[in-house]
Z-matrix of the N, CA and C atoms (Angstrom, degrees):
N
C 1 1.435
C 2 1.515 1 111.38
N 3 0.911 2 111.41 1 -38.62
C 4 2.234 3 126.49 2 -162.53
C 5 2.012 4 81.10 3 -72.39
N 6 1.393 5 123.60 4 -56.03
C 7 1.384 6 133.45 5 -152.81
C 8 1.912 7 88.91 6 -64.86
N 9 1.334 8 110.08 7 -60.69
C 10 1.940 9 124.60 8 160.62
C 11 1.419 10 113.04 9 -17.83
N 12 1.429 11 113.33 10 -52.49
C 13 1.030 12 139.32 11 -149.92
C 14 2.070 13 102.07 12 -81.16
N 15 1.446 14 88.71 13 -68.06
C 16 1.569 15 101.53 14 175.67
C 17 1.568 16 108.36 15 -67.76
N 18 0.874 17 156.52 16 -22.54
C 19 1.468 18 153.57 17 158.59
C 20 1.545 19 90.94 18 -61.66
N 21 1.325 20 135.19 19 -70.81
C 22 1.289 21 120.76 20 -165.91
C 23 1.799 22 115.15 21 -55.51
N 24 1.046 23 98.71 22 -26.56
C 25 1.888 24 114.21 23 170.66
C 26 1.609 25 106.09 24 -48.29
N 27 1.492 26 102.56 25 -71.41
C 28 1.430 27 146.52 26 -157.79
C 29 2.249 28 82.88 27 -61.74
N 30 0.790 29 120.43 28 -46.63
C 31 1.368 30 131.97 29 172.32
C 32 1.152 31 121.42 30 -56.70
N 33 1.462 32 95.32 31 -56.34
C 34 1.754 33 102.27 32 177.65
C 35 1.308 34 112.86 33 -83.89
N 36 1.383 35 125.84 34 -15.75
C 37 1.559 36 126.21 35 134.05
C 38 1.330 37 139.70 36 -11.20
N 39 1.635 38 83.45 37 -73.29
C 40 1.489 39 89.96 38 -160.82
C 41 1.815 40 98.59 39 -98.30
N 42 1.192 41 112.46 40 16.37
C 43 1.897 42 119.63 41 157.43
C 44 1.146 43 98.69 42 -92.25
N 45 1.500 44 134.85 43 -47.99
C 46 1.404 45 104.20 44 -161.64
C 47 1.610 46 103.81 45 -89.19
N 48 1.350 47 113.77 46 4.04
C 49 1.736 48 106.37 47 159.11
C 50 0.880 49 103.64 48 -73.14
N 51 1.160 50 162.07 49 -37.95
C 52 1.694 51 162.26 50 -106.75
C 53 1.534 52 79.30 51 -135.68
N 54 1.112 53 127.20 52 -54.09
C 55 1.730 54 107.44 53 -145.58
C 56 2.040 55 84.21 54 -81.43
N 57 0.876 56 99.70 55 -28.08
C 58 2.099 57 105.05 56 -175.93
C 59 1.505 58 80.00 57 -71.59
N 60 1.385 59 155.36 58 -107.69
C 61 1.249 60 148.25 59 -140.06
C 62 1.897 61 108.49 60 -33.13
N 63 1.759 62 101.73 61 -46.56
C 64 1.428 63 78.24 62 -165.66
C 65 1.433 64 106.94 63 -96.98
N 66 1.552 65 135.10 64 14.56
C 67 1.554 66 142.87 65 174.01
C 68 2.121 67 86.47 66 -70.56
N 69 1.690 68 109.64 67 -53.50
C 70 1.144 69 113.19 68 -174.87
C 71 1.441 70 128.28 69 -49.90
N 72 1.536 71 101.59 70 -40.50
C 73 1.308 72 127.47 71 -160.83
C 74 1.960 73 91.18 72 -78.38
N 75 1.402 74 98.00 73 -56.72
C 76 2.102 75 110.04 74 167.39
C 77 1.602 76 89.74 75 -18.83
N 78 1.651 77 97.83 76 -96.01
C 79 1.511 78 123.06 77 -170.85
C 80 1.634 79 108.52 78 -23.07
N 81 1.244 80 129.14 79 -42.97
C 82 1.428 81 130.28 80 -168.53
C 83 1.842 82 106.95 81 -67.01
N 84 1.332 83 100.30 82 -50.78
C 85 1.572 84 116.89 83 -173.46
C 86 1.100 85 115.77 84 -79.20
N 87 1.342 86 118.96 85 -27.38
C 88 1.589 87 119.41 86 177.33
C 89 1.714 88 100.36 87 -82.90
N 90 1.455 89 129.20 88 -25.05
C 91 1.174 90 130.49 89 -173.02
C 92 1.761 91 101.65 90 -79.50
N 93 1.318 92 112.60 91 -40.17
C 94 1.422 93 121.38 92 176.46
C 95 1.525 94 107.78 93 -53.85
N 96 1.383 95 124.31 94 -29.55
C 97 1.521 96 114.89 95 -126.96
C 98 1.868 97 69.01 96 -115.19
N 99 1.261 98 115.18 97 -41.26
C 100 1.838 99 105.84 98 -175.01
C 101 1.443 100 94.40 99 -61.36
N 102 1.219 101 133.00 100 -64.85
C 103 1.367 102 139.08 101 -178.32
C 104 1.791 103 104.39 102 -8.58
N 105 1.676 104 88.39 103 -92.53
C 106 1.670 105 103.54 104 163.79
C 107 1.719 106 132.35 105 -41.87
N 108 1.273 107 108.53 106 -41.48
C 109 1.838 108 96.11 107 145.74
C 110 1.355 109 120.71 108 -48.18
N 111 1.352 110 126.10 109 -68.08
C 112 1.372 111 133.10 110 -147.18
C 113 1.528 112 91.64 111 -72.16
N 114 1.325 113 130.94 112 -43.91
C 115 1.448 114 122.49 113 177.40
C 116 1.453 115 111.72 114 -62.06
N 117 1.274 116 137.76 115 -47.54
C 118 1.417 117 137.97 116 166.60
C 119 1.518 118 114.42 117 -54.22
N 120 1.217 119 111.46 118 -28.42
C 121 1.561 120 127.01 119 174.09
C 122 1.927 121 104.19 120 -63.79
N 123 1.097 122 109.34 121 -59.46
C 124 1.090 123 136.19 122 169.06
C 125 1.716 124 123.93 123 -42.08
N 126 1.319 125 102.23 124 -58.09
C 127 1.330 126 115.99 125 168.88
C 128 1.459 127 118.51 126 -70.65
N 129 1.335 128 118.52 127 -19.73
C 130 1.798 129 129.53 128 176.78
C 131 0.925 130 103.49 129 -84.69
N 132 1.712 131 133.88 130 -48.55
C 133 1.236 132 116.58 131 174.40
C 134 1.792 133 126.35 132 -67.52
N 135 1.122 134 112.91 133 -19.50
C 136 1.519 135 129.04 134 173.50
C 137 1.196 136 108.02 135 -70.18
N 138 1.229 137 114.30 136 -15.93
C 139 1.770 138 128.84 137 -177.99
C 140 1.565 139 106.63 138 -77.39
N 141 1.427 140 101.92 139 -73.59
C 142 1.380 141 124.02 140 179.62
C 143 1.475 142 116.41 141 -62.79
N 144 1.172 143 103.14 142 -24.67
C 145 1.356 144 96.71 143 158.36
C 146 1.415 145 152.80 144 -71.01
N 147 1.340 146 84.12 145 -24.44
C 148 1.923 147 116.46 146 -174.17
C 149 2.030 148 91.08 147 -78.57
N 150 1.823 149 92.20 148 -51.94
C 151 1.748 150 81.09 149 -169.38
C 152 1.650 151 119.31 150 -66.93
N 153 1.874 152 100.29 151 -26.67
C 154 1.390 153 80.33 152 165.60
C 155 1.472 154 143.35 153 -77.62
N 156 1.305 155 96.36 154 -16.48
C 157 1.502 156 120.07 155 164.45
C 158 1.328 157 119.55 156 -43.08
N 159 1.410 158 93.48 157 -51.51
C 160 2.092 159 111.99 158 172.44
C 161 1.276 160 111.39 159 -49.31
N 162 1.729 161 108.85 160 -58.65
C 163 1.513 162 120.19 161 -169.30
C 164 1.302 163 89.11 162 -53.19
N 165 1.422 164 136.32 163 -78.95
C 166 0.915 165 119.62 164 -126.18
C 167 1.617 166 111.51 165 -87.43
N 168 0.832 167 114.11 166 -25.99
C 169 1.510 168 114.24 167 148.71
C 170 1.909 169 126.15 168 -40.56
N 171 1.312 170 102.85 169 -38.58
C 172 1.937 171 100.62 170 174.92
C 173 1.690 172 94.13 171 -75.39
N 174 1.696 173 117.62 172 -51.28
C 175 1.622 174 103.84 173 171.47
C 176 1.045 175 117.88 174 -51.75
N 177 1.002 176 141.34 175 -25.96
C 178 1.715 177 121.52 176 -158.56
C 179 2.015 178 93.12 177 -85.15
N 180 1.976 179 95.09 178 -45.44
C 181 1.562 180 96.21 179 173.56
C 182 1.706 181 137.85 180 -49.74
N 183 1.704 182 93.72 181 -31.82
C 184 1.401 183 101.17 182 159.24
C 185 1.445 184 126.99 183 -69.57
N 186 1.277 185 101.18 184 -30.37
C 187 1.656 186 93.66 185 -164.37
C 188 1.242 187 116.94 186 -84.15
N 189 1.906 188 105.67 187 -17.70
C 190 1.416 189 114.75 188 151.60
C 191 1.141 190 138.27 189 -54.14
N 192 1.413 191 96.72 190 -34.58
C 193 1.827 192 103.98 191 178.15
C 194 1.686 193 93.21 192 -88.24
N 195 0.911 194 142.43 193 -17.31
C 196 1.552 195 135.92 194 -174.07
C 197 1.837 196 98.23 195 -75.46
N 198 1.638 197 115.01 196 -40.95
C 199 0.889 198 92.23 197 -161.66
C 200 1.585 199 128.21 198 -97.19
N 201 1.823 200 82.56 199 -2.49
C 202 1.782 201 114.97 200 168.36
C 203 1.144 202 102.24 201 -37.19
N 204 1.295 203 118.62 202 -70.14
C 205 1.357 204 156.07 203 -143.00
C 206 1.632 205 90.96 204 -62.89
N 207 1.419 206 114.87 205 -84.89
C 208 1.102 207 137.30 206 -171.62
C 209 1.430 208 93.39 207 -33.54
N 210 1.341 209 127.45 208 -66.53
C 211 1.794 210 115.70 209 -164.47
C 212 1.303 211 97.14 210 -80.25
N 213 1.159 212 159.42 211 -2.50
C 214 1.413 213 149.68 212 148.06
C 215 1.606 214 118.23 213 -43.69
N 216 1.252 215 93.37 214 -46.93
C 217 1.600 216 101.13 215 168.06
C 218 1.191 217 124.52 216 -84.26
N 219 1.485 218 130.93 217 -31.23
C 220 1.080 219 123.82 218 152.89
C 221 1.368 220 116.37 219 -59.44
N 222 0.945 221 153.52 220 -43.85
C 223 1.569 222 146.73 221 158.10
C 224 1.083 223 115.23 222 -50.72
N 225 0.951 224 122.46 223 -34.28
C 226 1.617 225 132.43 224 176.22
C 227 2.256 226 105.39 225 -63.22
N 228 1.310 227 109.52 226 -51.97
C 229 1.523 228 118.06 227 152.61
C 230 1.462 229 120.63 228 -64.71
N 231 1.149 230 132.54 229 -29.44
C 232 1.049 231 118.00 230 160.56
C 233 1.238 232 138.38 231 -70.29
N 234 1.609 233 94.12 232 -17.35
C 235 2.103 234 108.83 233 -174.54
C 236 1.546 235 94.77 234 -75.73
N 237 1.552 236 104.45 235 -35.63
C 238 1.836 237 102.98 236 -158.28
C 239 1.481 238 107.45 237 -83.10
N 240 1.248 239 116.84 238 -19.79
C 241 1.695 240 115.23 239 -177.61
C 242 1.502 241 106.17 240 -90.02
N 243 1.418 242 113.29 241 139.37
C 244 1.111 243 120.03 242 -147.71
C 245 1.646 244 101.53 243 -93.32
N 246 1.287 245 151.30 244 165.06
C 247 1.405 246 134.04 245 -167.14
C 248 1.276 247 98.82 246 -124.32
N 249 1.520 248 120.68 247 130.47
C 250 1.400 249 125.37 248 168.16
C 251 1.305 250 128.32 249 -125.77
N 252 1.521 251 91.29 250 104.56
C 253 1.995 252 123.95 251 -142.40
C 254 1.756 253 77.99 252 -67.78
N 255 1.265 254 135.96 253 -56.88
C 256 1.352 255 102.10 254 -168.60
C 257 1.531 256 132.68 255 -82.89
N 258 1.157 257 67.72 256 -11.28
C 259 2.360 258 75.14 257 155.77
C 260 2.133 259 117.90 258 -56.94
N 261 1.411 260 80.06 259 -43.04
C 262 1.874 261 102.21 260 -163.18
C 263 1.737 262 84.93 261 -85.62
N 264 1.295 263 124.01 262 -43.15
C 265 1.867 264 104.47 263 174.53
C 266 1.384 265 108.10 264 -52.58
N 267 1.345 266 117.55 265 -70.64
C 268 1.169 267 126.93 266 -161.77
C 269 1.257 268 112.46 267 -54.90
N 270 1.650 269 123.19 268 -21.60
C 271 1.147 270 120.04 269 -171.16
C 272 2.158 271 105.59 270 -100.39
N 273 1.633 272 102.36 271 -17.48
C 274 1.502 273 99.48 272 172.78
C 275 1.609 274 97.94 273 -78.97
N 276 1.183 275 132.09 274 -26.14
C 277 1.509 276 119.56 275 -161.21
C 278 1.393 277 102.44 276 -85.71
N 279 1.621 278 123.32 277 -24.02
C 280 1.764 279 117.40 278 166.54
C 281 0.909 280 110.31 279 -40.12
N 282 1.388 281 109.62 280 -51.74
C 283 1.467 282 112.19 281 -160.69
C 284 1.315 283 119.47 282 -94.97
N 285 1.278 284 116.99 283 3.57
C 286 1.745 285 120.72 284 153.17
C 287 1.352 286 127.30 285 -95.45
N 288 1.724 287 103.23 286 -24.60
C 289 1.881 288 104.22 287 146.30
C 290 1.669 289 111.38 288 -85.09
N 291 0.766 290 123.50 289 26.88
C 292 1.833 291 122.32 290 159.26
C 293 1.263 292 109.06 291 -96.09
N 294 1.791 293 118.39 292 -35.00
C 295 1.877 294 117.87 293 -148.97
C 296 1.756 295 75.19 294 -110.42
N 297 1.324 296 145.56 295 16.50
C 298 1.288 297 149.27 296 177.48
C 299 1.579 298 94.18 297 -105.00
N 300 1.001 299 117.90 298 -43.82
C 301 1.963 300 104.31 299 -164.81
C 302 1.458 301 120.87 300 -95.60
């Protein structure tokens, strides 16, 4: 019975080595496998970053040339309209006898 006994020991031994190897063996692969997310994680955002980086770089270039544009033509109306300095006196001195009374 005692000899019964130690084989069943010797059994339950060598299971709870087995069940410790593969809890260990778990721990190894699940540690591998976050690793390899977080680097792919890593590499997507380095991705998305670059393209938004891009975008926003052609916007900023457009909106420069949009806004080139835009005061070109406004200067361009301002060269052609003719200025009538005593319109603009008479009309700065209202308004320095207004902030007077």
């Amino acid at each position: 019975m005692s000899d019964m006994l130690e084989k069943l020991l010797g059994v339950e031994k060598t299971a709870a080595g087995l069940v410790a190897e593969a809890e260990e063996e778990a721990g190894r692969r699940t540690t591998q496998a976050r690793l390899e997310a977080q680097k792919r994680h890593t590499e997507l955002l380095k991705t998305k970053a670059a393209e938004n980086g891009a975008a926003l770089a052609a916007e900023r270039a457009r909106l420069a040339a949009e806004r080139e544009a835009r005061n070109s033509e406004e200067r361009e109306k301002l060269s052609r309209s003719r200025t009538d300095e005593a319109a603009f006196r008479a009309a700065v001195l209202a308004i320095i006898e207004k902030g007077r009374a």
